[in-house]
C-alpha positions as CSV (number, residue, x, y, z in Angstrom):
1,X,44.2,232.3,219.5
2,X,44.6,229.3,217.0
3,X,43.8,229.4,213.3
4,X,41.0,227.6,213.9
5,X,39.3,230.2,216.4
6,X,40.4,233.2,214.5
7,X,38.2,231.9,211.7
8,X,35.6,231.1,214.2
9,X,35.6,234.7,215.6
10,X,35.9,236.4,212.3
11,X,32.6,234.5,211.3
12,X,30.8,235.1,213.8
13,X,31.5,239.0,214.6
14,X,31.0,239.0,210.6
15,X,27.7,237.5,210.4
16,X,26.5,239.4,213.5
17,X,27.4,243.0,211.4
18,X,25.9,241.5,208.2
19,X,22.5,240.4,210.2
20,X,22.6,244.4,211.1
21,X,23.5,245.9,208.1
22,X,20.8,243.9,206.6
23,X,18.5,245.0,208.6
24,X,19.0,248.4,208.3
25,X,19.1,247.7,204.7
26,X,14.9,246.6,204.7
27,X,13.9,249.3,206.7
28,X,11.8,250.9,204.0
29,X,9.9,247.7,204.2
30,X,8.3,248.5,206.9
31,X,9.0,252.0,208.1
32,X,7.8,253.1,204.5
33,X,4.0,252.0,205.2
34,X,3.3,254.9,207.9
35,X,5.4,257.3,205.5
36,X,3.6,256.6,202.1
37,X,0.6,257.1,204.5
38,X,1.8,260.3,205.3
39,X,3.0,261.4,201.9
40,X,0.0,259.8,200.3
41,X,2.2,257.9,197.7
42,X,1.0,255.3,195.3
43,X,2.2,251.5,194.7
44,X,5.3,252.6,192.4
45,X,6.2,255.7,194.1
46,X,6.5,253.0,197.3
47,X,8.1,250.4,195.4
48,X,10.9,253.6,194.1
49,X,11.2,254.8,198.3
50,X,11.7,251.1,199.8
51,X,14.4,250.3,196.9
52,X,16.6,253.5,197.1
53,X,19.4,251.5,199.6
54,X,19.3,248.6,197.4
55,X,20.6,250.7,194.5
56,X,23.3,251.9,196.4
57,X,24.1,248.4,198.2
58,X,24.4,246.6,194.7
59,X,26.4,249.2,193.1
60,X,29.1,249.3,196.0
61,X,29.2,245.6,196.0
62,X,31.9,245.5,193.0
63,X,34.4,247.9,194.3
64,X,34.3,246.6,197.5
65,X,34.7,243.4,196.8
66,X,37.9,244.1,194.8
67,X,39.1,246.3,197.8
68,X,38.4,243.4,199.8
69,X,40.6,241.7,197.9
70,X,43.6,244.2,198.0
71,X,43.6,245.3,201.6
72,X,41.4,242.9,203.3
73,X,38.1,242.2,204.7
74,X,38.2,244.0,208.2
75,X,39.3,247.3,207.7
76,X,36.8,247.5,204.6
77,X,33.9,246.0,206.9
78,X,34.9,248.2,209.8
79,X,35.2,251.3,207.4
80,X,31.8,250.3,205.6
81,X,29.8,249.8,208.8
82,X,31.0,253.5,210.9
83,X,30.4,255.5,207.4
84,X,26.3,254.1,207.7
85,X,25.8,255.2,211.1
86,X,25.4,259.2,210.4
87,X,22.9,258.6,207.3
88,X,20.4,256.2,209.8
89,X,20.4,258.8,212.1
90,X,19.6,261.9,209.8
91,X,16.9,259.5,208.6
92,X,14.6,260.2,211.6
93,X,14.5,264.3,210.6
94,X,13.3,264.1,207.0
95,X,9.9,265.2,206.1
96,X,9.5,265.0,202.7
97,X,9.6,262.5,199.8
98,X,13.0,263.8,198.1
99,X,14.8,263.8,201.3
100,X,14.2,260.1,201.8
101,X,15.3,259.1,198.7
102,X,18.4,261.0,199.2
103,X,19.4,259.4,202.3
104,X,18.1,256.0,201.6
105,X,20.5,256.0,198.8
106,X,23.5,256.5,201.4
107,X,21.9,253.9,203.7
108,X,22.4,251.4,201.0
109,X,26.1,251.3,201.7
110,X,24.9,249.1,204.7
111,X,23.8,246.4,201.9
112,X,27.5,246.7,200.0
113,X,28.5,244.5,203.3
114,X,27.8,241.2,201.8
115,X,30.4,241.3,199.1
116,X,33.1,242.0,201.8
117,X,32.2,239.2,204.2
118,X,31.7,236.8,201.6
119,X,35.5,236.5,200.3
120,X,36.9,237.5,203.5
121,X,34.8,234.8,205.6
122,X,35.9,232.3,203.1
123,X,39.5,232.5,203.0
124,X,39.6,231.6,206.9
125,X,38.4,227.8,205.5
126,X,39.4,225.4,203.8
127,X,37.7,224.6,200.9
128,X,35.8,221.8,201.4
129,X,34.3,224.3,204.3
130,X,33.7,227.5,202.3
131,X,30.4,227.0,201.5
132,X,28.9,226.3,205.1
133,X,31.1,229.0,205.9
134,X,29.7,231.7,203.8
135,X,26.1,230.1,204.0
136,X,26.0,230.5,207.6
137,X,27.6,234.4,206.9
138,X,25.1,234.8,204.5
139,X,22.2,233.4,207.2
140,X,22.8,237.4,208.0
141,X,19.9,238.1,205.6
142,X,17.9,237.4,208.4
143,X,18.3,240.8,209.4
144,X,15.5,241.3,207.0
145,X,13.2,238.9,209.5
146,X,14.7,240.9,212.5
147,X,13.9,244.3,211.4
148,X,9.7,242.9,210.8
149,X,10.2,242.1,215.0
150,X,11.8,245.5,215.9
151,X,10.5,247.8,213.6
152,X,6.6,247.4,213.8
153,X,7.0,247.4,217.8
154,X,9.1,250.8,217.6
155,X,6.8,252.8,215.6
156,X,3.5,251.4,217.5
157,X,5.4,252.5,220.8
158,X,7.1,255.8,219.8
159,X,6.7,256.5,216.1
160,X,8.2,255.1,212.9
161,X,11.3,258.1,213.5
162,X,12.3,256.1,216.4
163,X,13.4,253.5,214.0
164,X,16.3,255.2,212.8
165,X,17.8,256.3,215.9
166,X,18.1,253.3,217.1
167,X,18.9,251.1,214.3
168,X,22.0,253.8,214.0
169,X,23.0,253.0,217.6
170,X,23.2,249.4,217.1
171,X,25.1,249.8,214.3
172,X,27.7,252.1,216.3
173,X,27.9,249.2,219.1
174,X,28.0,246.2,216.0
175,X,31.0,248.0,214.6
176,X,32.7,248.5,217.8
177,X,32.3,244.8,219.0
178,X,33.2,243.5,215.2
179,X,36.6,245.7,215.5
180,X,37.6,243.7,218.5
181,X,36.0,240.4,217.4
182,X,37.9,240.2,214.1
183,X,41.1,240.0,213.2
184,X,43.5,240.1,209.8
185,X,46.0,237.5,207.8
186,X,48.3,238.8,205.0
187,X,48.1,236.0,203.0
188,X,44.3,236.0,202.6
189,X,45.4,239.5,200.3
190,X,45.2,239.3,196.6
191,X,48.3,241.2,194.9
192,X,46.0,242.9,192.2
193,X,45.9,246.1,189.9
194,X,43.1,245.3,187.8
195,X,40.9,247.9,187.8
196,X,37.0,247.7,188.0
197,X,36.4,247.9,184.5
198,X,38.9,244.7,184.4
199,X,36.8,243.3,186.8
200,X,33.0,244.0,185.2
201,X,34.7,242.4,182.2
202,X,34.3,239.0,183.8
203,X,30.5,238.9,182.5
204,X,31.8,238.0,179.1
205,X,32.6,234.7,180.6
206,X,29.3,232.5,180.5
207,X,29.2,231.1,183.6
208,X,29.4,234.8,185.4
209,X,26.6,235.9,183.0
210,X,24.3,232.6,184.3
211,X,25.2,232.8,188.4
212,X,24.4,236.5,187.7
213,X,21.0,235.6,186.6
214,X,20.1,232.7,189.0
215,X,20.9,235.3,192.0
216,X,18.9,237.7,190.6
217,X,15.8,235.6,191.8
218,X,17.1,233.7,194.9
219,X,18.7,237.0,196.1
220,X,16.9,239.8,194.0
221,X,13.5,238.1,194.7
222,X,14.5,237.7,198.3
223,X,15.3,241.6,198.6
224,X,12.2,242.3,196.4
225,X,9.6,240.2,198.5
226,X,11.1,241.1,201.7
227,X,10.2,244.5,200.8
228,X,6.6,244.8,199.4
229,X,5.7,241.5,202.0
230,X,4.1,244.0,205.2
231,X,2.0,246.3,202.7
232,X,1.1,243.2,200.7
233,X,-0.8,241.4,203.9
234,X,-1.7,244.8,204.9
235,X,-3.8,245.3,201.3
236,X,-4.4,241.6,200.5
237,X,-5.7,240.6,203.5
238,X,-5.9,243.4,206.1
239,X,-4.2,242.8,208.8
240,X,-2.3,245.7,211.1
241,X,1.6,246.1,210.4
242,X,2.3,244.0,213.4
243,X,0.4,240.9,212.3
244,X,1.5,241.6,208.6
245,X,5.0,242.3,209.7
246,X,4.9,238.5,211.5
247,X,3.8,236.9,209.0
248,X,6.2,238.3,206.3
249,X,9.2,237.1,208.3
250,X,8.0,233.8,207.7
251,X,9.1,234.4,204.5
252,X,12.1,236.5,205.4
253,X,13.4,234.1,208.6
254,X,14.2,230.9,206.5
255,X,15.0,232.5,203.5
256,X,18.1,233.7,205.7
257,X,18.7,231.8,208.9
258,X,19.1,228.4,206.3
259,X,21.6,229.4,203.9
260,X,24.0,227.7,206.0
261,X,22.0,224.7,205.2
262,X,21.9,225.0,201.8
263,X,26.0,226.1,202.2
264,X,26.4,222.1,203.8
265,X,23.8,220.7,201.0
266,X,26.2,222.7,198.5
267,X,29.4,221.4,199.5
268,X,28.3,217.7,200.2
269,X,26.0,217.4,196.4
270,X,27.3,220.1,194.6
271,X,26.2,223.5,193.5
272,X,24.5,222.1,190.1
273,X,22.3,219.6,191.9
274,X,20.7,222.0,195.2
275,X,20.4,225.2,192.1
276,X,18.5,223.0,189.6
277,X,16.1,221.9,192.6
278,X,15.4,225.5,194.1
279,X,14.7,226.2,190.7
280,X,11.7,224.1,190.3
281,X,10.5,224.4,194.0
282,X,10.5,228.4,193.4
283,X,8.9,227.7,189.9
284,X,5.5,225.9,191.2
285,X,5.5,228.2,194.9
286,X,5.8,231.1,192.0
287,X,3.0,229.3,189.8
288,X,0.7,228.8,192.8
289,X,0.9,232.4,194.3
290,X,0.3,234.1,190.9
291,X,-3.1,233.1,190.8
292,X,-5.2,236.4,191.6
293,X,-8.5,236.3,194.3
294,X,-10.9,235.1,191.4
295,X,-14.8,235.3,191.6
296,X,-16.8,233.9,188.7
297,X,-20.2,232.4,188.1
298,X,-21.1,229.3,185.8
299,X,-24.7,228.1,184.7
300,X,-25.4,224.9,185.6
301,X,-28.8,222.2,185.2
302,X,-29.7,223.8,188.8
303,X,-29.0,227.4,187.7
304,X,-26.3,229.7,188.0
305,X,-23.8,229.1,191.4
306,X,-20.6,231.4,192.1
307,X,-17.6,230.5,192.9
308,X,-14.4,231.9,194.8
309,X,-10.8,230.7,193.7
310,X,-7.7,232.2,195.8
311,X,-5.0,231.6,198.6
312,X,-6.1,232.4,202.3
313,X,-3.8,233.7,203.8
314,X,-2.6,230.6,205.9
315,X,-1.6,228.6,202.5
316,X,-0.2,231.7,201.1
317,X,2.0,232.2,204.2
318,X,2.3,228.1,204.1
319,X,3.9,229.2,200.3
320,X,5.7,232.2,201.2
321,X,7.5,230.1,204.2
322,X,8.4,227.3,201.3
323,X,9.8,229.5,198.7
324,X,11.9,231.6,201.6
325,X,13.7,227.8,201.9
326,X,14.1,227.1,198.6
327,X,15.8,231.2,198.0
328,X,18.0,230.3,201.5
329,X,19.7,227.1,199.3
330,X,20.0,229.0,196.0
331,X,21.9,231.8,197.6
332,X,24.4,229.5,199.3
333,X,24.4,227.2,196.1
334,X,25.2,230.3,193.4
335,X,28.3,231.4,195.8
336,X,29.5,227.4,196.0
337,X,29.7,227.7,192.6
338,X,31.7,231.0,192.5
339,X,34.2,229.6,195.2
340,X,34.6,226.5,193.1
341,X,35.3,228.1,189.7
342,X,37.1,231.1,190.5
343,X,39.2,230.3,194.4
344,X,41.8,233.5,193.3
345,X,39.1,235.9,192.5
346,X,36.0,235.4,195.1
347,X,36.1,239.1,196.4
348,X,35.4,240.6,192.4
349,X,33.4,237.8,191.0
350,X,31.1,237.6,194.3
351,X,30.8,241.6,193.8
352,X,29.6,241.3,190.2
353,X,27.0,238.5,190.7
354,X,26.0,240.5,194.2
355,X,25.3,243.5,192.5
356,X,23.8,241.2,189.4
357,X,21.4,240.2,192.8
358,X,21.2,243.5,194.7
359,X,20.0,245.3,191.2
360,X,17.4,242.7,190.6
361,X,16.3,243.9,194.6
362,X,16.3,247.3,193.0
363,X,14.2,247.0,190.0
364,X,11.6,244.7,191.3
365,X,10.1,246.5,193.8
366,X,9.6,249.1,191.5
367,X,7.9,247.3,188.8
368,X,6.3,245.4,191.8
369,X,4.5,249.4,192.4
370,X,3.9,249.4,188.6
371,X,2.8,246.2,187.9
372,X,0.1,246.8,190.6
373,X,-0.9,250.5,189.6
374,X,-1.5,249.5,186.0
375,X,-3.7,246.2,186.7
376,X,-4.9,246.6,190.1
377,X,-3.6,242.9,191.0
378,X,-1.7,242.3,193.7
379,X,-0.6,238.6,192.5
380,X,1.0,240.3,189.5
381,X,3.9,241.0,191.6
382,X,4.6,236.6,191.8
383,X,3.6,236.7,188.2
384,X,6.5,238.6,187.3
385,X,8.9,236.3,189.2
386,X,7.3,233.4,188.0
387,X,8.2,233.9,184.3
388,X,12.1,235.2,185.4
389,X,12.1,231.6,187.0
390,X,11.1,230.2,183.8
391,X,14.1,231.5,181.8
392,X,16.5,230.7,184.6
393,X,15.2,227.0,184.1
394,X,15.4,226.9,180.2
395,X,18.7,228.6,180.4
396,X,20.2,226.2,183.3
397,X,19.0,223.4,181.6
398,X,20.0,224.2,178.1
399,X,23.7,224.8,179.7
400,X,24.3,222.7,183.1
401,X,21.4,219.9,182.8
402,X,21.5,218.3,179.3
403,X,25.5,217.1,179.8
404,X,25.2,216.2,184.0
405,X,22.9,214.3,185.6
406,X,21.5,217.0,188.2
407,X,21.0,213.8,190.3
408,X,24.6,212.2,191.4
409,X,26.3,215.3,190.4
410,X,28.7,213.4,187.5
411,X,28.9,214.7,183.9
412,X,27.8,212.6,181.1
């Protein structure tokens, strides 16, 4: 096979095991519903369940990506993806609350994926290609889209402990057809012995620090959303988990089928230009879908009328479908940056800023649950993001936007 197919091959087998690790990775999101039910859990105790395997998956991320580095992408993809299969499974026989936080934390390795695909994808383009490259690897966060169409279908039809059995079975037969899809080249390896406290030091350097923070929404809020996105149509607006589940992957589906778009945007305008804009598209879908049901009454010259302020849930779907776009750029536009200012050190830089992401998947859900039990407002949830949005703006803008003109790309 020529280079050229080789890299073809590797991307594709790759993205195929990343679209199933992902998957397996937001199965809380919608297998969690009929278990909080049956463990009668509240909003943070289900915000704690559904982001147990995003702990895991960020904090894997940096010594994989460094092992990526040193021995290559296939045998640690290969070795990530078999180790996953026997925690999915066991998930089907727990019963109580404990035992799924256990597990869910060794089903997280299945989110640790991302930071080996991303360097070892790249290095089979040229540069000028890397970012299409990894946006379309990354369009594997669609898994979180798939996994709304499978799972709600499996547990109306046999029972949410279905869904582990055979989410560990396709895993099996992904790994399997990624071994013989893939293939290896020596000089992709990076002769390396710094160790991963070497590695973590790379957040003194600014510019980590700030792509840590800008994928902490386009990633982190992607995670976060994709999670609490079912029980949030199921509370705001009553639907069943199968309509609910629909309409959250119209967040879900964009936000990772078109990072390969926002990969080609990225490599044709440059990373400054398509980050500053998701930025501010994120910032008024944020702004608009923070703004709670609202019922008040005014006195007027005709007496007093009521009045009912708040999204339906076609224009918050319509805003949940826009903002999944604008997080599908960012994440492809974060990573163009990282292959453009560090080309020698992908694998550990792309680990850092993924677990800088993967954490900020971890921690919102949770104060998603708490932000909710302590107000009683579901919007609080977008309220949060909305002001994390505001110091990514400030701060890009303050650093990037002040000395380039965000429009032609050219410094000033």
């Amino acid at each position: 096979m020529s280079s050229r197919g080789k890299a073809l091959s590797v991307l594709t087998v790759s993205t195929l095991a990343f679209t199933v690790c992902f998957m397996v990775w937001m199965m809380f999101g919608v297998i969690g519903i009929p278990i909080r039910k049956t463990l009668g859990l509240n909003a943070t105790e289900f915000g704690l369940l559904t982001a147990m395997p995003v702990l895991t998956g960020s904090l894997v991320r940096v010594p994989l990506g460094v092992w990526t580095d040193r021995f290559g992408g296939r045998i640690v993809m290969m070795g990530t993806l078999l180790a996953c299969v026997v925690p999915i499974w066991l998930m089907s026989y727990a019963t109580q609350y404990w035992q799924f936080l256990v597990l869910g934390l060794f089903v997280g390795l299945a989110g640790g994926v991302f930071s080996v695909g991303t360097p070892y994808v790249a290095r089979w383009f040229p540069k000028h290609q890397q970012g299409f490259a990894m946006g379309v690897f990354g369009a594997g966060n669609s898994g979180a889209a798939v996994n709304k169409f499978v799972a709600p279908a499996l547990i109306v039809a046999f029972g949410w402990a279905v869904v582990p059995q055979v989410y560990a079975a396709i895993m099996l037969g992904v790994a399997v057809l990624f071994w013989f899809g893939s293939a290896s080249d020596p000089s992709h390896l990076v002769a390396s012995k710094t160790s991963w406290g070497e590695q973590l030091k790379t957040l003194k350097d600014p510019r980590v620090l700030k792509y840590c923070q800008y994928y902490s929404i386009v990633f982190g809020g992607y995670v976060g959303l994709s999670l609490w996105m079912v029980q949030y149509y199921v509370g705001e607006y009553g639907l069943d988990i199968r309509w609910a589940a629909l309409l959250a992957a119209c967040f879900s589906l964009p936000g990772g089928v078109l990072r390969a778009i926002g990969g080609y945007l990225s490599d044709k305008h440059g990373a400054h230009q398509v980050t500053w804009w998701v930025l501010w598209v994120s910032w008024i879908c944020l702004f608009l879908l923070s703004y709670p049901q609202t019922d008040f009454s005014i006195t007027t010259v005709n007496g007093v009328r009521s009045f009912h302020i708040g999204l339906n849930v076609y224009g918050f779907t319509a805003l949940m479908f826009t903002l999944g776009i604008a997080f599908a750029f960012g994440k492809a536009s974060v990573f163009k940056y990282i292959s453009d200012d560090y080309p020698g050190n992908i694998g550990a830089i792309s680990g850092v800023v993924g677990l800088a992401g993967g954490l900020g998947g971890f921690v919102l859900p949770i104060l998603f649950g708490v932000l909710l039990d302590l107000t009683g407002v579901r919007s609080s949830a977008f309220m949060l993001l909305y002001g994390v949005v505001w110091v990514s703006l400030i701060w890009m803008y303050f650093t990037e936007v002040r000395s380039r003109d965000v429009l032609r790309g050219n410094a000033t």
